[in-house]
C-alpha positions as CSV (number, residue, x, y, z in Angstrom):
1,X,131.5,92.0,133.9
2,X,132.8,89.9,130.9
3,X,135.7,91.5,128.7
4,X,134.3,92.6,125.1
5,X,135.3,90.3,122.4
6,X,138.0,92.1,120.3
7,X,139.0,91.2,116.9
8,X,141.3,93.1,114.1
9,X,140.0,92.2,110.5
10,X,140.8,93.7,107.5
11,X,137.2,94.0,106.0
12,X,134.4,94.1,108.9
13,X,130.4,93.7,107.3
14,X,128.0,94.7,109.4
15,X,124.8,92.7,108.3
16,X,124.0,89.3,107.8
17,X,121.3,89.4,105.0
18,X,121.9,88.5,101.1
19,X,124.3,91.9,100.5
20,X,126.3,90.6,103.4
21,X,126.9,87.2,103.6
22,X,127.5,87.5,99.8
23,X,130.0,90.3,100.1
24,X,131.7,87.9,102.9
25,X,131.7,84.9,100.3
26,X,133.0,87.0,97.4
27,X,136.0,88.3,99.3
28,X,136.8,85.0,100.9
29,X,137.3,83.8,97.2
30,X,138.9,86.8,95.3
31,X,141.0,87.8,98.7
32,X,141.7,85.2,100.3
33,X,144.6,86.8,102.2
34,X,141.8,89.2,104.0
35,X,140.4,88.8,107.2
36,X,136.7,88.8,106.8
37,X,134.5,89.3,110.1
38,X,130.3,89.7,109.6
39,X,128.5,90.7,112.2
40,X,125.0,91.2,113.2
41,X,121.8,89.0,113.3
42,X,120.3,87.5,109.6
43,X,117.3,88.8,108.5
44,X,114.2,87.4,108.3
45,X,113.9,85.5,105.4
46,X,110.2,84.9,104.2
47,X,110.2,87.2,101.0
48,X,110.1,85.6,97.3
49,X,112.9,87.1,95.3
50,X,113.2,87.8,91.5
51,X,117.1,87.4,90.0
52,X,118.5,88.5,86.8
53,X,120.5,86.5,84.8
54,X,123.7,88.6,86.0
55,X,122.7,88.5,89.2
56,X,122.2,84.2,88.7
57,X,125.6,83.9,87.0
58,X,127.5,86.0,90.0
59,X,125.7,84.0,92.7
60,X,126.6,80.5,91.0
61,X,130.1,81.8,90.7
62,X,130.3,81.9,94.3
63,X,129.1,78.6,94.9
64,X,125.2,78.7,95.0
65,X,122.7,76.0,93.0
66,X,120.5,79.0,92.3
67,X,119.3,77.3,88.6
68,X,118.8,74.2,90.6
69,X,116.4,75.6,92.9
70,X,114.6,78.1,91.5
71,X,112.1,79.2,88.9
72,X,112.6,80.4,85.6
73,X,110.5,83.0,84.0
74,X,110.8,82.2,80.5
75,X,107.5,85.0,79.6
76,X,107.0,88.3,81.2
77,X,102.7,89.7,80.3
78,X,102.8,93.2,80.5
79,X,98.9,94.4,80.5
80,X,97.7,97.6,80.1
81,X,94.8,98.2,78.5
82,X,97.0,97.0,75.5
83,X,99.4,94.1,76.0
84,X,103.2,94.1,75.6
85,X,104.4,90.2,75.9
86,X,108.3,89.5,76.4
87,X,109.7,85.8,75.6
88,X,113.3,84.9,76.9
89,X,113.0,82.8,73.5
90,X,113.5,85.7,70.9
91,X,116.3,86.9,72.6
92,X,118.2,83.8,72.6
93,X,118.2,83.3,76.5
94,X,117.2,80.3,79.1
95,X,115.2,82.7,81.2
96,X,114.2,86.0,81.3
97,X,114.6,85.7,85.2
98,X,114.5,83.1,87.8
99,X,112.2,83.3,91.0
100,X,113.2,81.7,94.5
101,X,112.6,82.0,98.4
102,X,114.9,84.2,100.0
103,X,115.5,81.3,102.7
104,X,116.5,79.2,100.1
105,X,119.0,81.8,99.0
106,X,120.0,82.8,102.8
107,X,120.4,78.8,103.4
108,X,123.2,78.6,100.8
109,X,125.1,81.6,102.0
110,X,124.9,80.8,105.3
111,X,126.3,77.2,104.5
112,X,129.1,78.4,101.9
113,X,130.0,80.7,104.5
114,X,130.6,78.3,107.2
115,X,132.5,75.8,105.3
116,X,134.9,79.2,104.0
117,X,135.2,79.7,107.6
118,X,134.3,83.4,107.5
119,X,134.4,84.2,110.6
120,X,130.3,85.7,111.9
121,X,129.4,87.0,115.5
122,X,125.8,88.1,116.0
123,X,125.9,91.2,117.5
124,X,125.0,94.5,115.5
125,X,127.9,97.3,115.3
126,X,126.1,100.3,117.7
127,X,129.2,102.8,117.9
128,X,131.5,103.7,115.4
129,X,134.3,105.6,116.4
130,X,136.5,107.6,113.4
131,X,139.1,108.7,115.9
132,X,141.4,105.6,115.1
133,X,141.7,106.1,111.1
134,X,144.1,108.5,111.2
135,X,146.5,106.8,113.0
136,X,146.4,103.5,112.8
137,X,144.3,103.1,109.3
138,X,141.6,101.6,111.4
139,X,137.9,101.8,112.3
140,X,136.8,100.7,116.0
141,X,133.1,99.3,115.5
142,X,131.4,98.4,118.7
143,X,128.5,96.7,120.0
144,X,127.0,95.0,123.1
145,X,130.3,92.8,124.5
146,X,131.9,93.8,121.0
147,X,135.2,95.8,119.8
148,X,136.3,95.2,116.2
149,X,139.3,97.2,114.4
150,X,139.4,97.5,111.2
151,X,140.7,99.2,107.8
152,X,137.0,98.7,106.1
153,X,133.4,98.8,107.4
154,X,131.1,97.6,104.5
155,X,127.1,99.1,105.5
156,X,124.8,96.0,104.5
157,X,122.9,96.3,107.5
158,X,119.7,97.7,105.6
159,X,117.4,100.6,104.9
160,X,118.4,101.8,108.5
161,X,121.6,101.2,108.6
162,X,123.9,102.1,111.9
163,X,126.6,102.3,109.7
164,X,125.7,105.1,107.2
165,X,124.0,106.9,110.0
166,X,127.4,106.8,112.2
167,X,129.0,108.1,109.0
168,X,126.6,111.5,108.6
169,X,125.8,110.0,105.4
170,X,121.9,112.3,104.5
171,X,119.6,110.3,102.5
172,X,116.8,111.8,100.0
173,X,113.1,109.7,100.9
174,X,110.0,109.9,98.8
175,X,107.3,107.9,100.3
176,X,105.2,106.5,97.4
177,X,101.3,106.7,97.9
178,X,100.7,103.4,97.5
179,X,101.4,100.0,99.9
180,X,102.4,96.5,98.5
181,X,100.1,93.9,99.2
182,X,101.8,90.4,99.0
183,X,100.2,86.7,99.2
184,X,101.1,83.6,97.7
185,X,98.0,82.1,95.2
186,X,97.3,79.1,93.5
187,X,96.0,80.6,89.8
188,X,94.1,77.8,87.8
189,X,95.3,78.7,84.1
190,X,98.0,81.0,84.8
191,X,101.4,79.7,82.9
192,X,103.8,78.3,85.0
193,X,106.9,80.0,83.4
194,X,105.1,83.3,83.0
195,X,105.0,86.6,85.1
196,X,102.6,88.9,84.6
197,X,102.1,92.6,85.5
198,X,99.1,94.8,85.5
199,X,98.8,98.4,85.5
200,X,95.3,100.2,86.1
201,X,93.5,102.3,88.5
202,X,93.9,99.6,91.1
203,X,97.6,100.4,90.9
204,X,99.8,97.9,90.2
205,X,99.6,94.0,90.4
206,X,102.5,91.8,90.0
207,X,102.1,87.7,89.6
208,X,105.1,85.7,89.8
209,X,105.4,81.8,88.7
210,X,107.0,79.8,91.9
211,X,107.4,76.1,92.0
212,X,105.0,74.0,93.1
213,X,102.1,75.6,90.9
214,X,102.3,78.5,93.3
215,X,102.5,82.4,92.4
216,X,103.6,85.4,94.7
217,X,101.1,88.8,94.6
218,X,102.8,91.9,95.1
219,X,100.0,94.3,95.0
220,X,101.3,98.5,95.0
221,X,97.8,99.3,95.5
222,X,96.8,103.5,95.7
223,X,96.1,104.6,99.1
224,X,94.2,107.5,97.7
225,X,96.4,110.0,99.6
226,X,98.6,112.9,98.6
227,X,102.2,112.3,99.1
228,X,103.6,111.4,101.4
229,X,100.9,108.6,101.3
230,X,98.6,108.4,104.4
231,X,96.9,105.1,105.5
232,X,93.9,107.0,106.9
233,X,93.1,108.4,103.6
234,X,90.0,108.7,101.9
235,X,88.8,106.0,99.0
236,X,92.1,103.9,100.4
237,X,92.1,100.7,98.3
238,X,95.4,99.3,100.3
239,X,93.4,99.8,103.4
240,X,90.0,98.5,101.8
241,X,92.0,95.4,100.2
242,X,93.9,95.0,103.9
243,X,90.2,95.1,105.5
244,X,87.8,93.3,103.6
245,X,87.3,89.1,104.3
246,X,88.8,86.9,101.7
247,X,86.3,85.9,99.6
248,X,86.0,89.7,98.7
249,X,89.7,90.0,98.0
250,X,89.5,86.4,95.6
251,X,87.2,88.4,93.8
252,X,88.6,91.6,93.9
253,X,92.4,89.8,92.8
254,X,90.2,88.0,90.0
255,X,88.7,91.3,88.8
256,X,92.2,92.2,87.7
257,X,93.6,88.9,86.6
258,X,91.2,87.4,85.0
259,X,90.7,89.2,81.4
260,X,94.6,87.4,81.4
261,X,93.6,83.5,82.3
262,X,91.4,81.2,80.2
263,X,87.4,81.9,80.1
264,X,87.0,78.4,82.0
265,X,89.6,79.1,84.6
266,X,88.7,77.8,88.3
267,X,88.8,80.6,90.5
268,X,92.0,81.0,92.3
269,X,93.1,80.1,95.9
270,X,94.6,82.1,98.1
271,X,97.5,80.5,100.7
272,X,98.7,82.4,102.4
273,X,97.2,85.7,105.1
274,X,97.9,88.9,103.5
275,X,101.3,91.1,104.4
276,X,101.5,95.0,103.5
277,X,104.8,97.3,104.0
278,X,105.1,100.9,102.6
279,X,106.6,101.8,99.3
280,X,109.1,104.2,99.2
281,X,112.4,105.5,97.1
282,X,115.4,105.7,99.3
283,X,118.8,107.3,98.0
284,X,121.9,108.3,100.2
285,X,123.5,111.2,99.1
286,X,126.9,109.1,99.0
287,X,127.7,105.3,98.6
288,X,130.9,106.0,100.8
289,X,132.1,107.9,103.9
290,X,135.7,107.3,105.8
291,X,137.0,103.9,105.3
292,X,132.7,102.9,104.8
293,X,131.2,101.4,102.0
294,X,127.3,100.9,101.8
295,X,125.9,98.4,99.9
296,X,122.0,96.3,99.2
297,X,119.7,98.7,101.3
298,X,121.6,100.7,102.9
299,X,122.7,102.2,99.5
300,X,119.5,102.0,97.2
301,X,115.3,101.3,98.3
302,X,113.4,101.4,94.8
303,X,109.9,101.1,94.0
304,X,109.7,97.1,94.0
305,X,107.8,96.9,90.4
306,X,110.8,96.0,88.0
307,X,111.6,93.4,90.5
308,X,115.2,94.9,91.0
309,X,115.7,95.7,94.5
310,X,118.0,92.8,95.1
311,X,119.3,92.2,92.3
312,X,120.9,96.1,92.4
313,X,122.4,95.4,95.4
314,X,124.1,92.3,94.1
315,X,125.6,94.3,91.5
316,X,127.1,96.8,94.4
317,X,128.4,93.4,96.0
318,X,130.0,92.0,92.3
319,X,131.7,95.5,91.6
320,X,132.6,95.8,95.3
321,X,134.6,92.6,95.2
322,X,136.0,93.0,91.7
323,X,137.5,96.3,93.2
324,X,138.9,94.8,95.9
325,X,140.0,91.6,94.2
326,X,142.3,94.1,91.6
327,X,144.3,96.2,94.5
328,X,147.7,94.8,95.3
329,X,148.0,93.1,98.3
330,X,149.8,95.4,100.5
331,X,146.7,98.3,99.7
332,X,145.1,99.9,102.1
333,X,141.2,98.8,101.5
334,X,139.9,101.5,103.3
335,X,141.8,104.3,101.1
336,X,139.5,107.0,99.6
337,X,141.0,106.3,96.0
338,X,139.6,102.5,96.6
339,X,136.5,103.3,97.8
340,X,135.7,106.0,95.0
341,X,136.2,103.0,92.5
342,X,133.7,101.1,94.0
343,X,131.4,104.7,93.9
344,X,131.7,105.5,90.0
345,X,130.9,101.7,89.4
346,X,127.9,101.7,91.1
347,X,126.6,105.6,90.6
348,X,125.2,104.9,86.9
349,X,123.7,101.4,87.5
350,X,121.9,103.3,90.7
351,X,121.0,106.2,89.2
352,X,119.4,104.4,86.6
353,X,117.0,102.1,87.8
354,X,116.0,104.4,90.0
355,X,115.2,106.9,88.3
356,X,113.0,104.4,85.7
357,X,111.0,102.8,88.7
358,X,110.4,106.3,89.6
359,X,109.5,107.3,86.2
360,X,107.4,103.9,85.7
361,X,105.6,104.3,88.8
362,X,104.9,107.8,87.8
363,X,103.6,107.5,84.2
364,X,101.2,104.0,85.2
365,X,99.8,105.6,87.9
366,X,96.2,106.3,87.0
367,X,93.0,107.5,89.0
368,X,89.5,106.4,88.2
369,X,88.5,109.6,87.2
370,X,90.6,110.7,84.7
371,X,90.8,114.0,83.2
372,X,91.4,115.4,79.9
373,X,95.4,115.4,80.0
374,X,95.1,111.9,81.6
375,X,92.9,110.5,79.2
376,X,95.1,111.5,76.4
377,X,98.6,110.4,77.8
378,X,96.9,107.2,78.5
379,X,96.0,107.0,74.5
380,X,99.3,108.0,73.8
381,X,101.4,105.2,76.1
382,X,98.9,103.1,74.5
383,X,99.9,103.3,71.3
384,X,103.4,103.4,72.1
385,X,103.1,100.2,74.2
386,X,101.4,98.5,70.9
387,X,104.6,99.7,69.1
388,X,107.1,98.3,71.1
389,X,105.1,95.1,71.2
390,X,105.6,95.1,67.0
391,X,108.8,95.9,66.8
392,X,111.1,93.0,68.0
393,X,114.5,94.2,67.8
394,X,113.6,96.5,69.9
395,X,112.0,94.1,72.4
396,X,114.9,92.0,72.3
397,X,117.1,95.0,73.1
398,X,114.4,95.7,76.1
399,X,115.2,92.4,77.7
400,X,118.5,92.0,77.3
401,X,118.9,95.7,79.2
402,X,116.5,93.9,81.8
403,X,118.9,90.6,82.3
404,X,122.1,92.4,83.1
């Protein structure tokens, strides 16, 4: 039987996704003197991703043509009954976001890495053992063939992470009842710098602008259960959307876009076969545990409809770096004082969004049979909506919020 590969690093990222490969790249630039090891597999790259412009500006400082290769979203349609209608224009930016493949993203990284050489085995860490840390300031990760030592173990290994598990970090789930739906259409008459959302009884419907004339569908459509939400359940429009032969889902996506696109508008096209994965709100009781820090999805799962899944966990990768780039060189990077900076920066920013895709979710979330109390908060978001849509300081304020 071979010898395991062993290796002592200073920082060892277990994941090879965005979070990762970025965290790897942001180190290699601001620490330089660090030994940087990633390990573990990348992840499968076929998702369309929406970025801030913070989340733009920190990518392009490390290197990446993100500008050059994505989208912009200049308009954001929000449509509820009522219509609330953001312009990157009024508040003085480029974009209001920018929308790219999360190949072409994972491309880059990959590439930047390689040319840093940052160091990348792909094998997964499947044993942590704690024992060493209070000796010799060091982790021992293990995997198949694998021993790694080091002072830090960042978790960017995703919603399942081996890393926060190994650590006894508990985690609070709430299982949304609803599914996402996503497909790539061609939309005759839908703007080409414009994203639009609709909320309804149908749930609700996300359209993103892509290049090419293309748009990305993320559908949260109600699976008519109680929570936790239940595939099997009665009246389940996921299920019934999931089921039913294309030309019933062109007309059941127009029924819901349309009222938005021009009277004369062809009907639109679908590309690509339907995908569905649950929705769910996923929150670890601590971003940190001995010489561990957690990062992208193993830190934070939100309800996708702001858009900000990924875009939080570049933030937990900027402020992670920006930590570590302000220690003095001799510090241990695994210390608890460290590693509770990188906590306080990133326990508002998480709490927050959250809490509002929670709250969003929550107060769109509408049945077709409304009763009284319904019926009346629906009037009364309604008029509110209209309000905000008049006011535009206060818009402006709204997507400046958004962009950072």
């Amino acid at each position: 039987m071979n010898a395991p590969f062993k290796a002592v690093v200073d920082v060892a990222i277990a994941g090879a996704g965005v979070a990762g490969l970025a965290c790897a790249l942001g180190l290699a630039l601001r620490r330089p003197d660090k030994r940087v090891l990633v390990l573990g597999e990348s992840s499968p790259a076929d998702q369309i991703l929406t970025l801030t412009p913070a989340s733009v500006d920190f990518l392009e400082s490390l290197g990446l043509d993100i500008r050059g290769q994505a989208q912009p979203v200049r308009q954001m349609r929000v449509l509820s009954g009522s219509e609330l209608h953001f312009d990157a224009a009024d508040a003085g930016m480029t974009a209001l976001s920018w929308v790219m493949p999360q190949q072409h993203l994972q491309e880059q990284l990959e590439r930047l890495c390689r040319q840093r050489g940052i160091a990348r085995i792909e094998t997964p860490v499947q044993q942590v053992d704690f024992s060493a840390s209070a000796s010799a300031r060091q982790l021992e990760l293990r995997g198949d063939g694998l021993l790694v030592r080091t002072q830090l173990a960042v978790g960017a290994d995703g919603a399942q992470s081996s890393l926060r598990e190994a650590a006894g970090i508990a985690c609070d789930l709430y299982l949304y009842p609803q599914r996402a739906l996503v497909a790539q259409w061609r939309v005759p008459g839908a703007q080409s710098d414009c994203a639009y959302q609709w909320f309804g009884p149908h749930g609700i419907l996300a359209l993103l602008p892509m290049r090419q004339g293309r748009h990305c569908m993320i559908w949260s459509a109600p699976t008519g259960a109680s929570e936790p939400a239940s595939p099997g359940a009665a009246d389940n429009l996921h299920e019934r959307l999931m089921q039913m032969p294309d030309s019933d889902f062109i007309a059941a996506f127009r029924a819901v876009v349309g009222p938005a696109l021009p009277a004369d508008a062809a009907t639109p096209e679908l590309l690509t076969p339907r995908r569905a994965f649950p929705l769910r709100r996923f929150l670890p009781a601590s971003l940190i545990g001995d010489r561990i820090a957690l990062m992208g999805d193993a830190a934070h799962v939100v309800h996708p409809l702001a858009g900000q899944g990924l875009n939080l966990g570049l933030g937990d990768v900027e402020d992670f770096v920006a930590v570590m780039a302000a220690l003095p060189p001799a510090m241990d990077l695994g210390d608890p004082i460290v590693l509770r900076r990188y906590a306080r920066a990133r326990a508002e920013p998480i709490a927050l969004m959250a809490h509002l895709t929670h709250a969003l979710q929550k107060g769109f979330a509408e049945r077709p049979d409304p009763d009284l109390a319904e019926r009346l908060w629906r009037r009364a978001r309604e008029w509110g909506w209209r309000g905000v849509n008049r006011i535009d300081p206060l818009k402006q304020a709204l997507i400046r919020r958004a962009a950072a």
